[in-house]
N, C-alpha and C positions, 0 to 999 in steps of 0.2 A: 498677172492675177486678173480678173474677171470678176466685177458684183453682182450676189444673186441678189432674186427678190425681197429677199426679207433682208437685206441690206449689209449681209455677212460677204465675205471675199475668203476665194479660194484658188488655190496655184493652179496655172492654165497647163497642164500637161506640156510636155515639149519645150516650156521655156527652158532660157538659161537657170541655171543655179546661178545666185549670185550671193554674196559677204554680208552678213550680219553680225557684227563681233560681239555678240555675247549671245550667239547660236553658235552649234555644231557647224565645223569648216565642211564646205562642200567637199565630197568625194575626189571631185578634179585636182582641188587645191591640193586635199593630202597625200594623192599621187603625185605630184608635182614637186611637193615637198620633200618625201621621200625620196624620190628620186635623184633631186639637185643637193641634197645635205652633203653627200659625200663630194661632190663635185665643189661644191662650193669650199668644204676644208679642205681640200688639195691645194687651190689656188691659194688660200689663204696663207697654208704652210710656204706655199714656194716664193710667194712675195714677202714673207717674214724672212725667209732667208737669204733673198735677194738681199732685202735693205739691212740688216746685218753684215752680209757682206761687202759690202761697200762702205762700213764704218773705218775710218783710219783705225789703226795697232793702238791702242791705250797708252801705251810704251811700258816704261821698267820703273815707271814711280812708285813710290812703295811708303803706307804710313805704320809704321813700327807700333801700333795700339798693345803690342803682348810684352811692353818694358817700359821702363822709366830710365831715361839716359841722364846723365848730369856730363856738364861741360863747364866750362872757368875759361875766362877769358873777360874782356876788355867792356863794357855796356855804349853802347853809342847810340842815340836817335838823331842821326844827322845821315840821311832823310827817311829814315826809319829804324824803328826798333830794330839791334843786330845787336851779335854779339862778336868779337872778333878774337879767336883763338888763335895762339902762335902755334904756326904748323909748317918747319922747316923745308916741307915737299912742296907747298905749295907757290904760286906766281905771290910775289910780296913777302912771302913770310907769315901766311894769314889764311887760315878758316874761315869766311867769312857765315855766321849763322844767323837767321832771320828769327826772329822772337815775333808769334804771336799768338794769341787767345785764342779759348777754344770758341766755338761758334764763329760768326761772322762781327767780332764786337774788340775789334784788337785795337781800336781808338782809345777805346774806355779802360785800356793799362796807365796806370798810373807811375809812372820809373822817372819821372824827372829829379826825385830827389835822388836816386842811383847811379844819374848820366855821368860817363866819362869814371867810372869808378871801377874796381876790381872785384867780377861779380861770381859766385857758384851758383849755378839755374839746372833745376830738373824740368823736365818735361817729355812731352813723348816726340820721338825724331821724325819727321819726312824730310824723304829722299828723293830725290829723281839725279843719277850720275853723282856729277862733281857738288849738288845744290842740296843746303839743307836747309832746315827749318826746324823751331823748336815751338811747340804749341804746347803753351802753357794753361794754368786755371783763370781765372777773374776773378772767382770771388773771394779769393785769399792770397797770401802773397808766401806762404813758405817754401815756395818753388823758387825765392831768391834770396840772394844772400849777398852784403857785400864782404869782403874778406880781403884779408893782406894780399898785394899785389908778390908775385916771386921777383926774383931779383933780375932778372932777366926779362920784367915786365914790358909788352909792346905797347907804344903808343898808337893814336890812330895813322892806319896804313898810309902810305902817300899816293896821291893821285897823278895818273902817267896820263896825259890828252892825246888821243889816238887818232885825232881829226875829225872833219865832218861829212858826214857819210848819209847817202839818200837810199835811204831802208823800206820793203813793203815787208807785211807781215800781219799779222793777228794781233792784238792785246788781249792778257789773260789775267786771272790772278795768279799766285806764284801759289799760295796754299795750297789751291788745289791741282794746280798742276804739277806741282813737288812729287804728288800722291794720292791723294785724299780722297776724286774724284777722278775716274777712268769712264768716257774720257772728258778732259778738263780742257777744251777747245772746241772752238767751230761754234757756229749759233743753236746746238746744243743744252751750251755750256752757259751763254747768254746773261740770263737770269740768273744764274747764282754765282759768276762772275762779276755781275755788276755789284750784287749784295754784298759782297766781300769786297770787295775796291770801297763800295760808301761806308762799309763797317770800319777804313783803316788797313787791310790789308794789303800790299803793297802790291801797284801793278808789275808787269813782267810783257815786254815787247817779243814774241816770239817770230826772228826778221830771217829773210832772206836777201842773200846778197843777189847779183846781178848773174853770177857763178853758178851760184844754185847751195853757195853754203850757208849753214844754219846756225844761228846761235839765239840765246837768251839773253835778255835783257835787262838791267832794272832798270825800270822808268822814273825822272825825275822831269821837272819843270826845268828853263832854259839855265836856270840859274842855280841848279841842284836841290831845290827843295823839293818835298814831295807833292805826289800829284794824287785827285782822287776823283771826286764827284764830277769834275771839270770833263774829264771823258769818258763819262758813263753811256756818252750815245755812240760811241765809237767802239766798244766792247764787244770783241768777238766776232768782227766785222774785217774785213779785211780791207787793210789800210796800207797807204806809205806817208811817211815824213821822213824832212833832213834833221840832222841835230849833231849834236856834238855827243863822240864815243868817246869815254873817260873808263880809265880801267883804276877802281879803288882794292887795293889789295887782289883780292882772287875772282875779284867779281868785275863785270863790264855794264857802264852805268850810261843808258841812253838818255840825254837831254836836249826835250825838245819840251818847247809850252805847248797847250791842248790847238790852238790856231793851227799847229805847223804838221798836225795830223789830215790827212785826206780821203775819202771814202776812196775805192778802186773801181 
């Protein structure tokens, strides 16, 4: 621009155009624009489907939301809420079912007066294979019941010690990788894996052996209690520890304390 004499200014012929945002976009720009729009959603589309495909399978977990199941069996919170149904097919003689709350808040179940007692629980079922879980209400309790044991009632299952085994693997929660949430691993899953572990919901060591075989886990501390906020920094991270594999009924119970975990 150039100043004339009476002190006004006007565009010098020949310059550039250049950006004023809250002026009309130069001519140049909206060629420019037009031009790259389509260019630029192609790319966009093909790296959407890049990173898509490269996500691990979900798997076959599945949360039953369109039923209400009811199950009978044994109540235990030793080291978590479960429920233990006699099931002739299974290793032990035993269903093993996890009970917890809906949301992230299965701390806040209140069953100590029910433990070790003969219980009827509705709730809605997840699944992933042989593993279930039963996710109940919180703010009521008519989803339990305790009732006459049958005559044929189990006690709690007995525990087979299967040695000490040095495991890498992920830590997950078990709720959501039951079903709930596809997919329910990897630092993904991170953040609301961790929220469910601090809420009470039970961790789950998802190990690999040396082999390349794969199993699930439940996690306890060295001494079989349960574990929770202690390895929330280790969540969904990929780790190894040693511990002791303990098989309770139909389930394999990894205990190791939170020390004996290691980043990879």
């Amino acid at each position: 621009m150039k100043k004339l004499e009476s002190g006004a200014y006007q565009d010098n012929p020949g310059e550039d155009e250049f950006f004023i945002g809250w002026a009309k976009a130069p001519g140049i720009d909206r060629r420019f624009l037009i031009g790259a729009l389509p260019l630029s959603l192609g790319l966009t589309t093909a790296a959407a489907w890049g990173v898509s495909s490269s996500l691990p399978d979900p798997g076959a977990g599945a949360w039953l939301t369109n039923a209400t199941h009811e199950i009978e069996g044994l109540l235990s919170l030793n080291p978590y809420p479960m429920i233990f149904v006699p099931d002739a097919s299974r290793p032990g003689g035993v269903d093993t079912v996890l009970v917890i709350a809906e949301g992230k808040c299965t701390s806040s179940l209140k069953l100590a007066e029910q433990e070790d007692m003969w219980v009827r629980a509705s709730g809605v079922l997840i699944e992933r294979g042989s593993r279930q879980a039963l996710e109940v209400p919180l703010t009521h309790y008519d989803w339990l019941q305790v009732i006459d044991p049958p005559a044929s009632a189990l006690v709690e299952p007995d525990q087979e010690w299967l040695g000490t085994m040095d495991l890498r693997g992920t830590i997950m929660d078990t709720k959501c990788f039951f079903g709930v949430m596809k997919p329910a691993r990897s630092k993904t899953h991170k953040a609301c894996a961790s929220l469910c572990i601090r809420g009470g919901i039970p961790p789950s060591f998802w190990a690999r052996t040396k082999d390349g075989r794969e199993s699930v886990l439940l996690m306890t501390d060295a001494n079989g209690g349960p574990l929770k906020e202690e390895i929330l920094p280790l969540v969904a991270e990929p780790v190894s520890a040693k511990g002791e594999v303990v098989r309770v009924g139909d389930i394999l119970h990894f205990r190791a304390d939170p020390s004996a975990y290691k980043l990879l």
